[in-house]
C-alpha atoms as one frame of an Amber mdcrd trajectory, in Angstrom:
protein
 116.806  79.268  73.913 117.738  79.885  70.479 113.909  80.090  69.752 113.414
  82.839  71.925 116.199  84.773  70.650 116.725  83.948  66.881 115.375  85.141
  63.900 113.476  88.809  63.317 110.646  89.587  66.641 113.331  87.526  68.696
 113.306  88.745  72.487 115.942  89.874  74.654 115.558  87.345  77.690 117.116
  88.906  81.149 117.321  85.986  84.094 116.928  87.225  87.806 117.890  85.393
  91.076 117.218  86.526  94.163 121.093  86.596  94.860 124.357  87.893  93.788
 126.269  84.709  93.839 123.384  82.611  92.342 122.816  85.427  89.590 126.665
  84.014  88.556 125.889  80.360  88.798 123.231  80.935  86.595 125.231  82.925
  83.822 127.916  80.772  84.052 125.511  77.699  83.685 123.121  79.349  80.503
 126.399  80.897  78.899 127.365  77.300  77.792 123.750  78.030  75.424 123.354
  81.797  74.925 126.882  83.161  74.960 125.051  86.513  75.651 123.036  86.045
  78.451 122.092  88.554  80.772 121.298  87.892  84.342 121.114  90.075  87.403
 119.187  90.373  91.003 115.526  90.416  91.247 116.407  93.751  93.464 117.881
  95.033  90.645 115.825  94.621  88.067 112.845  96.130  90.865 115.241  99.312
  91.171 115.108  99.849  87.384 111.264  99.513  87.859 110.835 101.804  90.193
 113.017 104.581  88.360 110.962 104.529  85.305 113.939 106.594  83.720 116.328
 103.925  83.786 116.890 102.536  80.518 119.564  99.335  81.600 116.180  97.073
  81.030 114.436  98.359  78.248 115.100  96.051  75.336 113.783  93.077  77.503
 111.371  91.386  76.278 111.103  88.029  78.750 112.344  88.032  82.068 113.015
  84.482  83.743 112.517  84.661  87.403 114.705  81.994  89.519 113.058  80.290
  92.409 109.326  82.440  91.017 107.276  80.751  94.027 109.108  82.066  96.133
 108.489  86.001  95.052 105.795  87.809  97.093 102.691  88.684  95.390 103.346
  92.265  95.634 106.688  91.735  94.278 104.975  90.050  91.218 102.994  93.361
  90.326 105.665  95.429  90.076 107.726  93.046  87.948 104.242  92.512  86.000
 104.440  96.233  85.296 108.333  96.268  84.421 107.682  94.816  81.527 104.658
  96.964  80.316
């Protein structure tokens, strides 16, 4: 993790989940290796998407998508585009 993060060029890394509760299991599980860790729902992260004037997400540079096969391929073009 630290290689993602550390050093100058370092990305901001933002987990999604499909869920609330498993959004916390997985911040309280990747906190005990990135005390900053960010993680939300994949519905939220869409929201932000579709408002392009939203700024919450705009410093992320890798998003880490929980349970990925499971994410419609329509769903995967418009987080594909997020992070454009």
């Amino acid at each position: 993790m630290e290689a993602l993060k550390g050093g100058p060029g370092g990305f901001e890394v933002l987990y999604t989940t499909p869920t609330g509760k498993a959004a916390h299991v997985l911040r309280t599980r990747v906190s005990r290796w990135d005390a900053d860790v960010r993680a939300c729902t994949l519905h939220q992260v869409l929201a932000a998407a579709r408002r392009r004037s939203d700024q919450k997400f705009s410093n992320v540079s890798a998003l880490v998508v929980d349970e990925f096969s499971m994410v419609p391929l329509e769903v995967r073009l418009l987080l594909s585009s997020f992070l454009l």
